[in-house]
DRENLO-67240 format. One record per atom (N, C-alpha, C): x, y, z. Coordinates in pm, 1 decimal. Layout:
@xx:X yy:Y zz:Z
...
END
This chain:
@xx:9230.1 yy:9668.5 zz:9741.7
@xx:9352.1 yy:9746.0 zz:9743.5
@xx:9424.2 yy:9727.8 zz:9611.0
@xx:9461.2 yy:9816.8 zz:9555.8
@xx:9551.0 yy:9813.5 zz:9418.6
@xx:9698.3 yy:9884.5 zz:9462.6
@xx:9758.5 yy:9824.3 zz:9433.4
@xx:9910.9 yy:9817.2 zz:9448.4
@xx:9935.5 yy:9797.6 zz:9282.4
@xx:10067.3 yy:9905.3 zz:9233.2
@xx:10194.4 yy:9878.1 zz:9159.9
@xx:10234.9 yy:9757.8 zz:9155.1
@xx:10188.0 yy:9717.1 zz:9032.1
@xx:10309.7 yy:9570.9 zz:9011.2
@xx:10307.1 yy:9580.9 zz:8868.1
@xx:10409.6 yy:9496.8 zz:8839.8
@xx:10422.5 yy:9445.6 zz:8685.1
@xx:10340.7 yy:9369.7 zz:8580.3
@xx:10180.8 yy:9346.1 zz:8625.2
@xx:10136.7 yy:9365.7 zz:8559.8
@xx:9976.6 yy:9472.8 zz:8571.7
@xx:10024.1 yy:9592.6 zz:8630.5
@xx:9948.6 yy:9652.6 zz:8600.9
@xx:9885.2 yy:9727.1 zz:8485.3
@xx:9736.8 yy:9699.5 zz:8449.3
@xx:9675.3 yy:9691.4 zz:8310.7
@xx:9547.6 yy:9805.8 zz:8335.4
@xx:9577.8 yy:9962.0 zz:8277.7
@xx:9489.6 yy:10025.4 zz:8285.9
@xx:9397.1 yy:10027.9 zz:8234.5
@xx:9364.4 yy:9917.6 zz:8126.6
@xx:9266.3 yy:9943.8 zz:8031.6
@xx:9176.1 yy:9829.1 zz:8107.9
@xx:9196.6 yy:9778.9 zz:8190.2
@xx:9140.2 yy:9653.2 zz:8262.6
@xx:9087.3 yy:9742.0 zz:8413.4
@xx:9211.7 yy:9798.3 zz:8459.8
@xx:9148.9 yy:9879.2 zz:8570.2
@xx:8990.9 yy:10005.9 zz:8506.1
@xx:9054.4 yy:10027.1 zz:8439.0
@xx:8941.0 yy:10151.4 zz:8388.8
@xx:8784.2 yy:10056.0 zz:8307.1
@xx:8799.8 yy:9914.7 zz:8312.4
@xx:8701.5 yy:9839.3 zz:8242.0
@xx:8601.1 yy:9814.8 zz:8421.8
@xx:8732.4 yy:9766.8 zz:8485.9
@xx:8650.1 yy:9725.3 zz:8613.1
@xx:8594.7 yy:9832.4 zz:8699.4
@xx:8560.5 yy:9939.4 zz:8649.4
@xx:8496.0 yy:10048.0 zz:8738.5
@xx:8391.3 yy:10084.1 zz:8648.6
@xx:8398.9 yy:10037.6 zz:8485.7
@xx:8310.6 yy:10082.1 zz:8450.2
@xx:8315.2 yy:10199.0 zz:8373.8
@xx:8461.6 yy:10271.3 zz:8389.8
@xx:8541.8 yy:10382.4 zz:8295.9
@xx:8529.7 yy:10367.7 zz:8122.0
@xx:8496.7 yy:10430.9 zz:8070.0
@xx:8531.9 yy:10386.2 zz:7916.2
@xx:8688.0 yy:10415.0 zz:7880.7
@xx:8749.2 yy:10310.6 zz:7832.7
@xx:8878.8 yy:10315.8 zz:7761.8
@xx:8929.2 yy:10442.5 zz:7722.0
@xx:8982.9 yy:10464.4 zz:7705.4
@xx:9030.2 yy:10661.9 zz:7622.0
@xx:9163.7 yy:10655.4 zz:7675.8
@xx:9248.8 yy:10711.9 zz:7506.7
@xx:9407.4 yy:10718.9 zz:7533.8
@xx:9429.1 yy:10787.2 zz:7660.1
@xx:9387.9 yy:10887.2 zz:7674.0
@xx:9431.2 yy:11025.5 zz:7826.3
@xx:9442.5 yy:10902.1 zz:7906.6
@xx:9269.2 yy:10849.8 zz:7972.7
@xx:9298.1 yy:10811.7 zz:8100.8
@xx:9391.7 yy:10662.6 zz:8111.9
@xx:9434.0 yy:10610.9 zz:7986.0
@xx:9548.4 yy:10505.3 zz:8003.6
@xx:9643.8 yy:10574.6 zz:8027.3
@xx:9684.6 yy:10665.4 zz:7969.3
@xx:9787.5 yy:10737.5 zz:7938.8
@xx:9821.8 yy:10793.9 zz:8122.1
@xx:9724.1 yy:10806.5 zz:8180.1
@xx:9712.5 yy:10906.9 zz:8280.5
@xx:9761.0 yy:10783.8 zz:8389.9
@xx:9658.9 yy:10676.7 zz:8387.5
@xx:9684.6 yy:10604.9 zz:8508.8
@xx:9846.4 yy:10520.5 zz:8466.2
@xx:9896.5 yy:10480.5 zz:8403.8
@xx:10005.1 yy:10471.9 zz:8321.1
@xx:10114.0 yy:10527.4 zz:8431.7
@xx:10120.6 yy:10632.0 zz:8362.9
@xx:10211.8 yy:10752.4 zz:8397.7
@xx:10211.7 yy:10736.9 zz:8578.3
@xx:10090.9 yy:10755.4 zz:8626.3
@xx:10105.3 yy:10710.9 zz:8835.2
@xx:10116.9 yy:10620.4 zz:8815.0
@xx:10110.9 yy:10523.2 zz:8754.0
@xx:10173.3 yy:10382.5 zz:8820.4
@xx:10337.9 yy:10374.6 zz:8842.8
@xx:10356.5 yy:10438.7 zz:8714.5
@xx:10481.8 yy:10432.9 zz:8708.7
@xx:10548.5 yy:10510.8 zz:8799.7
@xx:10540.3 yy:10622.3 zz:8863.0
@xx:10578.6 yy:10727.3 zz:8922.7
@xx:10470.8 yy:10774.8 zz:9032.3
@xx:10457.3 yy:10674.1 zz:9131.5
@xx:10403.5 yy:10729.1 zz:9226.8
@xx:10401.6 yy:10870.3 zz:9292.4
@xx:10299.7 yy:10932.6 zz:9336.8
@xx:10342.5 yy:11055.0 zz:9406.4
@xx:10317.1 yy:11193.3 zz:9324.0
@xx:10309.0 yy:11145.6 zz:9161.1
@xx:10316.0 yy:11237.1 zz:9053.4
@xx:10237.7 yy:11334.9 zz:9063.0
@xx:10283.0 yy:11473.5 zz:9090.5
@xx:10179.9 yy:11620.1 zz:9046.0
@xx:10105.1 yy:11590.0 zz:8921.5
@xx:9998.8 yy:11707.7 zz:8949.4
@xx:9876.3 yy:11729.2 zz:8810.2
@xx:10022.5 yy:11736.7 zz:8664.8
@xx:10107.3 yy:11808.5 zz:8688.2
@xx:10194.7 yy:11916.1 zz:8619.9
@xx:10278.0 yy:11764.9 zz:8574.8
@xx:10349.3 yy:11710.2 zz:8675.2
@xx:10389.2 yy:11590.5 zz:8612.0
@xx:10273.9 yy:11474.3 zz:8557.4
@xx:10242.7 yy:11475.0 zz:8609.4
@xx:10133.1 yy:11342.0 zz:8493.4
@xx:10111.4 yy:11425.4 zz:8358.4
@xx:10104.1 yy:11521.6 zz:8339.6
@xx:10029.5 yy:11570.1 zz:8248.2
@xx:10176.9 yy:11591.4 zz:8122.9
@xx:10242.6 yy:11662.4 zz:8178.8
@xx:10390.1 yy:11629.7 zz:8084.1
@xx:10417.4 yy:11498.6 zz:8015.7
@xx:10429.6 yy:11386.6 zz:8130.6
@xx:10426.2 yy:11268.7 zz:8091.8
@xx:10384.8 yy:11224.2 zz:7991.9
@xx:10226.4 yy:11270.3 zz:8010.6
@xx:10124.2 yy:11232.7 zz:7919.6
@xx:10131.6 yy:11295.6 zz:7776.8
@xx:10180.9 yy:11394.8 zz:7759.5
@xx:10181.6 yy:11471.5 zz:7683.6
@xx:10326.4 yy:11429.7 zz:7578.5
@xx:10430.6 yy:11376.8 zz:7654.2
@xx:10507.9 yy:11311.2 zz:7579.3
@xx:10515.9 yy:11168.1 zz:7486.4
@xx:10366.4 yy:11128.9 zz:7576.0
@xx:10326.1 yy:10980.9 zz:7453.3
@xx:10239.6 yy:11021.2 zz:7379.4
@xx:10134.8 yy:11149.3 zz:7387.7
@xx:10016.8 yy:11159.9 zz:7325.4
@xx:10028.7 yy:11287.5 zz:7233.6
@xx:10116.3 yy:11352.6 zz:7307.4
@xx:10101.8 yy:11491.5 zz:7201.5
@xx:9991.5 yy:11600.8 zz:7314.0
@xx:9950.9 yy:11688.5 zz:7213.4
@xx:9886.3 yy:11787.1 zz:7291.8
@xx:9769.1 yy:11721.9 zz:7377.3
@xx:9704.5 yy:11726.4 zz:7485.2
@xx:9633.0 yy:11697.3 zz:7565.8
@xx:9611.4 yy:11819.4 zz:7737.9
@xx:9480.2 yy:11834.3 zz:7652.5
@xx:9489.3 yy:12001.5 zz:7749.6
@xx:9504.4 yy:11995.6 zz:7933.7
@xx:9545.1 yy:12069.4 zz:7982.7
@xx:9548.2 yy:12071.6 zz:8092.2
@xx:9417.5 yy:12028.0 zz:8145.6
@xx:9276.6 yy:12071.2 zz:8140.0
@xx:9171.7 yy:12045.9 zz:8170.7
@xx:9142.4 yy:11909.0 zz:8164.2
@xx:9168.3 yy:11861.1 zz:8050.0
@xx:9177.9 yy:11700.2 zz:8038.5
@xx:9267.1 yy:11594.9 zz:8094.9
@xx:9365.6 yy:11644.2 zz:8161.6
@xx:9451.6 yy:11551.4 zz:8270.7
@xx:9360.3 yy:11570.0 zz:8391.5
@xx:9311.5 yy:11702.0 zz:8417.0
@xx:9250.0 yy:11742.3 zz:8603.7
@xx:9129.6 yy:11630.1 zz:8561.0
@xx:9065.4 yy:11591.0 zz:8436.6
@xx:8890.2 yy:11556.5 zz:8393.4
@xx:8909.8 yy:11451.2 zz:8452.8
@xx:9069.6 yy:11325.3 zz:8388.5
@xx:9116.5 yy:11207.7 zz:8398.1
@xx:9123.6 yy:11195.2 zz:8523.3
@xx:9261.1 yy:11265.2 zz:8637.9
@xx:9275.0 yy:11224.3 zz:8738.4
@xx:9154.1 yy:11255.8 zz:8865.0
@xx:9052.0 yy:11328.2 zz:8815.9
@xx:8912.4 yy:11352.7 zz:8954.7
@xx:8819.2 yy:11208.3 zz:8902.6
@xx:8828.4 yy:11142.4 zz:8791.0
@xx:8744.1 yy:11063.3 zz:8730.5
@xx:8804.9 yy:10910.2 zz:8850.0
@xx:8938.7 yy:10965.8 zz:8793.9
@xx:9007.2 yy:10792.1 zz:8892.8
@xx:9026.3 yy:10806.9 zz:8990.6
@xx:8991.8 yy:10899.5 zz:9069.2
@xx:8993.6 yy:10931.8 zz:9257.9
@xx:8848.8 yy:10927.0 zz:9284.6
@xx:8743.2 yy:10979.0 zz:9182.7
@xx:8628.2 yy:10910.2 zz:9232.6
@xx:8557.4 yy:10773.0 zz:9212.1
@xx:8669.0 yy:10700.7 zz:9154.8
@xx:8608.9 yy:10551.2 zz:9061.3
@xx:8714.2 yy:10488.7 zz:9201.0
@xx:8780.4 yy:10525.5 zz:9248.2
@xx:8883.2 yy:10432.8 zz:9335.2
@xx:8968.1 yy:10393.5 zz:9299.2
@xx:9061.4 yy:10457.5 zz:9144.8
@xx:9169.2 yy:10387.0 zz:9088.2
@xx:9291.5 yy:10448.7 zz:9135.4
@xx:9284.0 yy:10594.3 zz:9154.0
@xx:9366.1 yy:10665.5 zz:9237.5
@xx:9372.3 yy:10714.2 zz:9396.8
@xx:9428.7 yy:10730.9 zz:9392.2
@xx:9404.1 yy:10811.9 zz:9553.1
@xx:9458.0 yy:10957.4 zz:9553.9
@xx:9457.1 yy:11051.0 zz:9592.5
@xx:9485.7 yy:11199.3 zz:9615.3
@xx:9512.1 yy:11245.3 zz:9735.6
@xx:9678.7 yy:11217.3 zz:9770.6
@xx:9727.1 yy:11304.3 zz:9887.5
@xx:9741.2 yy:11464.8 zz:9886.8
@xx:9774.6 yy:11534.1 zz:9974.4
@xx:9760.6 yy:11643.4 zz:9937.7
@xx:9863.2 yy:11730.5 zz:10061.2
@xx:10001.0 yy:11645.8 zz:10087.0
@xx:10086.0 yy:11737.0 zz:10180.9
@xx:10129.3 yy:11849.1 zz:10207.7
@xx:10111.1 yy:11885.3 zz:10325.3
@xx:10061.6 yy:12034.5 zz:10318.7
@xx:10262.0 yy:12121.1 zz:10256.0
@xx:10215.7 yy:12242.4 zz:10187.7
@xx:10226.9 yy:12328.3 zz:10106.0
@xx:10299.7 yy:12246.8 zz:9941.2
@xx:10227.9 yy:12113.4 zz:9969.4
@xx:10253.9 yy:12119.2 zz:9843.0
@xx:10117.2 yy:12082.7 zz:9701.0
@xx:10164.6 yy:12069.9 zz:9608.7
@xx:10065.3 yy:12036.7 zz:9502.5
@xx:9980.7 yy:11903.2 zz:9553.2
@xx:9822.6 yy:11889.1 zz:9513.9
@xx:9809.8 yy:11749.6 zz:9504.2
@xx:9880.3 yy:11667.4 zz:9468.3
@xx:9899.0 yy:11527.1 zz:9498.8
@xx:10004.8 yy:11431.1 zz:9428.6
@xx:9885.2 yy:11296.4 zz:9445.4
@xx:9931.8 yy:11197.8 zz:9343.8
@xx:9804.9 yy:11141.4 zz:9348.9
@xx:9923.8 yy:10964.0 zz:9303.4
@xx:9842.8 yy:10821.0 zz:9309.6
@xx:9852.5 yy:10705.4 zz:9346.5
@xx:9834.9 yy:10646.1 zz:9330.7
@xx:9832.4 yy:10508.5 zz:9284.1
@xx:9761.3 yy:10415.7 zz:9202.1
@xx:9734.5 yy:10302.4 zz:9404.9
@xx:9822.7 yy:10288.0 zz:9474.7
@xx:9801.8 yy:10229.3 zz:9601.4
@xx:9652.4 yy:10289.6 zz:9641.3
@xx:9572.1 yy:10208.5 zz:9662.6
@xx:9439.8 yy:10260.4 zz:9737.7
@xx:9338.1 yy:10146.6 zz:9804.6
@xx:9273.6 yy:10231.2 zz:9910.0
@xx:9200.0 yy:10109.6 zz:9982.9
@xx:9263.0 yy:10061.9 zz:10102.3
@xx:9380.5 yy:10052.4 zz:10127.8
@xx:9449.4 yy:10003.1 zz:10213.0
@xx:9488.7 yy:10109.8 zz:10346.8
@xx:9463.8 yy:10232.1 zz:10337.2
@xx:9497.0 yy:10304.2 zz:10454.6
@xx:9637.5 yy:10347.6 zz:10509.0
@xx:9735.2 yy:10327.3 zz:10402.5
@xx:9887.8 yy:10335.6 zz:10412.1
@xx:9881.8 yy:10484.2 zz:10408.5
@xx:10022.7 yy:10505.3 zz:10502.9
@xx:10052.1 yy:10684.6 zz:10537.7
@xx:10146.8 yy:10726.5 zz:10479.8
@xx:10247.1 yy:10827.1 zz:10450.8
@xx:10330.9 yy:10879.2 zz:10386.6
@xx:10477.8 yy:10935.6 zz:10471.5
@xx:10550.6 yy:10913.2 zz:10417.7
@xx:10681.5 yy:10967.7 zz:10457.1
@xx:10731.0 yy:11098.1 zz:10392.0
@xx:10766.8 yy:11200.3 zz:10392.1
@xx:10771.3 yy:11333.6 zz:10303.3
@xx:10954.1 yy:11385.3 zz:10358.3
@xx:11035.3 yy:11408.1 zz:10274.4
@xx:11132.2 yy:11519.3 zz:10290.4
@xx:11083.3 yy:11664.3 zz:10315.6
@xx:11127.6 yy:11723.7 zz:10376.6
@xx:11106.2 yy:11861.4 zz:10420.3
@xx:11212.0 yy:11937.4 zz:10311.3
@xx:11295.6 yy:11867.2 zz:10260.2
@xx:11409.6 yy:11928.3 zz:10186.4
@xx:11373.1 yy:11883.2 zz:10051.2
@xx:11378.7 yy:11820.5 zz:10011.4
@xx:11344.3 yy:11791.5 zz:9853.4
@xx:11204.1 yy:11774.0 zz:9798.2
@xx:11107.4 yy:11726.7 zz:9905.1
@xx:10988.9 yy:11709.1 zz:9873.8
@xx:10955.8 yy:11535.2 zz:9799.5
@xx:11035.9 yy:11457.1 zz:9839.8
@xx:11050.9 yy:11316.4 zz:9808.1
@xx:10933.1 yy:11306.8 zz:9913.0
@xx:10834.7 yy:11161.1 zz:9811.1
@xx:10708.8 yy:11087.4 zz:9936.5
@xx:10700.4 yy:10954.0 zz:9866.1
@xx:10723.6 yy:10903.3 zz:10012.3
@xx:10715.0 yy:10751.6 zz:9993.1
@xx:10627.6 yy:10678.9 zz:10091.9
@xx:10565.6 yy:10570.3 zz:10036.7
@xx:10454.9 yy:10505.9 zz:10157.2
@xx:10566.8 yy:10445.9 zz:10249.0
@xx:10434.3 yy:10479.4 zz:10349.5
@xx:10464.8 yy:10381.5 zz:10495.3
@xx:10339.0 yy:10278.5 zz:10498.8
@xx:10340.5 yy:10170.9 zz:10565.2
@xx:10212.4 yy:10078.9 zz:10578.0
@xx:10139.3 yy:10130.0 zz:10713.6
@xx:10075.1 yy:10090.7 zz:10698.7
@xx:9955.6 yy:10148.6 zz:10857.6
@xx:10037.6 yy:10150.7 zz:10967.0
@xx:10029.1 yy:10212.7 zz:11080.2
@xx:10094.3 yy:10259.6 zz:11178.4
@xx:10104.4 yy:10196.4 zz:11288.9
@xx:9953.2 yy:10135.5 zz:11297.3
@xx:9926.6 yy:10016.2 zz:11415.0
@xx:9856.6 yy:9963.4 zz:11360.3
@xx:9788.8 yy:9743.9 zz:11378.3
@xx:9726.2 yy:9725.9 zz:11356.9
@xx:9636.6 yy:9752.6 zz:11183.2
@xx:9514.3 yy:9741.5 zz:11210.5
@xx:9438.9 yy:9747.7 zz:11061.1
@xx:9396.9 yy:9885.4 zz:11064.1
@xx:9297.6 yy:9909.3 zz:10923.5
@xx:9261.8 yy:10041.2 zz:10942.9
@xx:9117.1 yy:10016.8 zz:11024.2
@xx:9113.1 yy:10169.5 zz:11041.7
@xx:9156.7 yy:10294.1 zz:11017.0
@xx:9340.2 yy:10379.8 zz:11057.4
@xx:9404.8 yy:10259.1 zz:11155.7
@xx:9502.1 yy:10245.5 zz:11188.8
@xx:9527.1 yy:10323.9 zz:11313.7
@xx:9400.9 yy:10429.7 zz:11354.2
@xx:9481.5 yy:10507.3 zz:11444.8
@xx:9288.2 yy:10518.2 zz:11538.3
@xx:9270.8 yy:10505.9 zz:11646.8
@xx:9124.9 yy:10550.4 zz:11705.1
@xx:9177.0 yy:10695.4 zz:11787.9
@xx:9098.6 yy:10792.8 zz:11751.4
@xx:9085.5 yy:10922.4 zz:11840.5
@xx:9048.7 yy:10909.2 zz:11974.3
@xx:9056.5 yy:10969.7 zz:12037.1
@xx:9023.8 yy:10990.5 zz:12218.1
@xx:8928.5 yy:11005.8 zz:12239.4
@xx:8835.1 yy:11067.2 zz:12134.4
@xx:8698.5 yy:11061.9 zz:12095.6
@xx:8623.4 yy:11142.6 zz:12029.7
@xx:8600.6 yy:11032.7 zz:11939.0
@xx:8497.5 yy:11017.0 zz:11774.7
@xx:8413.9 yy:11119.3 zz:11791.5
@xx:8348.9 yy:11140.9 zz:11878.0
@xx:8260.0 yy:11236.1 zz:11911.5
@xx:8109.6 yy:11166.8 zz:11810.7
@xx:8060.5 yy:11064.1 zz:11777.1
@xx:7965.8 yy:11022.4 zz:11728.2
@xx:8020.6 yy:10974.9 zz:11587.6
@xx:8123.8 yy:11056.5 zz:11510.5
@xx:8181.6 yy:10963.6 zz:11431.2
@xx:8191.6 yy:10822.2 zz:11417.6
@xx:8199.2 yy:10759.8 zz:11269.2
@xx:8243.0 yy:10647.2 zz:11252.9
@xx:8356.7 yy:10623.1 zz:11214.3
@xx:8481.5 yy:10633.6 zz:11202.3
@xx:8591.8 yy:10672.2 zz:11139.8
@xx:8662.3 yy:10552.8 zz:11124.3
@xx:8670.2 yy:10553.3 zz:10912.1
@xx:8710.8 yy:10457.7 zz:10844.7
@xx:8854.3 yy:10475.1 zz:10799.5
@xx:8886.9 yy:10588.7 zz:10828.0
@xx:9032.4 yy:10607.9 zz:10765.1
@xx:9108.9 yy:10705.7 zz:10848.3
@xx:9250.1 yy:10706.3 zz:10852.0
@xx:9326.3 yy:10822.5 zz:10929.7
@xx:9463.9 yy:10831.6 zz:10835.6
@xx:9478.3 yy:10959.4 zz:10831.1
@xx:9559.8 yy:11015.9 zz:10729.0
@xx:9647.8 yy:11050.9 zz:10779.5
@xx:9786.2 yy:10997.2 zz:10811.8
@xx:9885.4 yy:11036.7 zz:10866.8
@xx:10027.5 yy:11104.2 zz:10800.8
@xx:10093.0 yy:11185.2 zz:10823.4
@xx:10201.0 yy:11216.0 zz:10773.4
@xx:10299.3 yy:11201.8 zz:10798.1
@xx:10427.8 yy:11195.3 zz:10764.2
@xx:10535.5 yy:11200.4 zz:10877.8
@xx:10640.9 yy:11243.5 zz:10783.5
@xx:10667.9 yy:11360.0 zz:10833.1
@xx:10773.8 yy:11470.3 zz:10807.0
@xx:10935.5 yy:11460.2 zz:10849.0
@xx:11018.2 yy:11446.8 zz:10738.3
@xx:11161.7 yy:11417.5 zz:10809.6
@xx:11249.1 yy:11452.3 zz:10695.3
@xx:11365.7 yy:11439.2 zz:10679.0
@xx:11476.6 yy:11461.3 zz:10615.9
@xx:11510.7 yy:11289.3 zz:10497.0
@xx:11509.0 yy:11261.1 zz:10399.9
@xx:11522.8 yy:11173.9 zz:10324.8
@xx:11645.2 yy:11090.5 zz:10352.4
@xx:11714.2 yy:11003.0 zz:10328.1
@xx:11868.2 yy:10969.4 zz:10323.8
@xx:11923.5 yy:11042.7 zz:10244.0
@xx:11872.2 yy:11091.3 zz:10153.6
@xx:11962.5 yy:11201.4 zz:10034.8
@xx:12026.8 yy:11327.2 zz:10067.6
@xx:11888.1 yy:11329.1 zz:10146.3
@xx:11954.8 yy:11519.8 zz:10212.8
@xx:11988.3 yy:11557.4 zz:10338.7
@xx:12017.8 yy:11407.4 zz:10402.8
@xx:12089.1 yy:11419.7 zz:10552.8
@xx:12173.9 yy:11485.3 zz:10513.0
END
């Protein structure tokens, strides 16, 4: 599980998967650490404000590279943009405003993961459950 902390080191995360170093994808995982939750559109601004030009194609190259290496994770609440995570592995669910579009983790719901068992798997093995939970923020009560 990788969790946000203070000393998170992308050039160490991107060594331990086996990633080669490159300004973008520091630049990229950087930027979600700092700002969980971050759209393609925001990381890529971000990025673009330490690096200079860096094409759109090359933020989507960065962030599908670290969702398939396991450095990110990629939620995807419905009607909005992907938003993506440096938290992963752990099976934590999301809290969402309906009004502003604020998302913040929740920890597993019950117990360990997968956190939640269906009524039935139907032959499934099921390692993960993706939960949402939709409400009003403290901001925009």
């Amino acid at each position: 599980m990788q969790r946000t902390d203070g000393n998170f080191d992308p050039r160490e995360r991107l060594r331990s998967v086996g990633l080669r170093v490159t300004a973008p994808r520091v630049a990229v995982l950087g930027t979600v650490a700092a700002q969980p939750h971050s759209d393609a559109d925001e990381v890529a601004a971000a990025v673009r404000s330490k690096l200079g030009s860096v094409s759109t194609q090359a933020i989507y190259d960065v962030l599908k590279a670290c969702v398939n290496a396991g450095l990110l994770r990629r939620i995807e609440p419905a009607g909005s943009p992907a938003r993506f995570e440096t938290r992963t592995g752990d099976n934590h669910h999301h809290l969402v405003c309906r009004n502003c579009g604020t998302v913040v983790d929740v920890d597993c719901v019950v117990g360990s993961a997968p956190c939640l068992t269906p009524s039935d798997a139907r032959g499934f093995v099921v390692d993960e459950a993706e939960v949402t939970f939709w409400g009003l923020c403290p901001d925009c009560l």
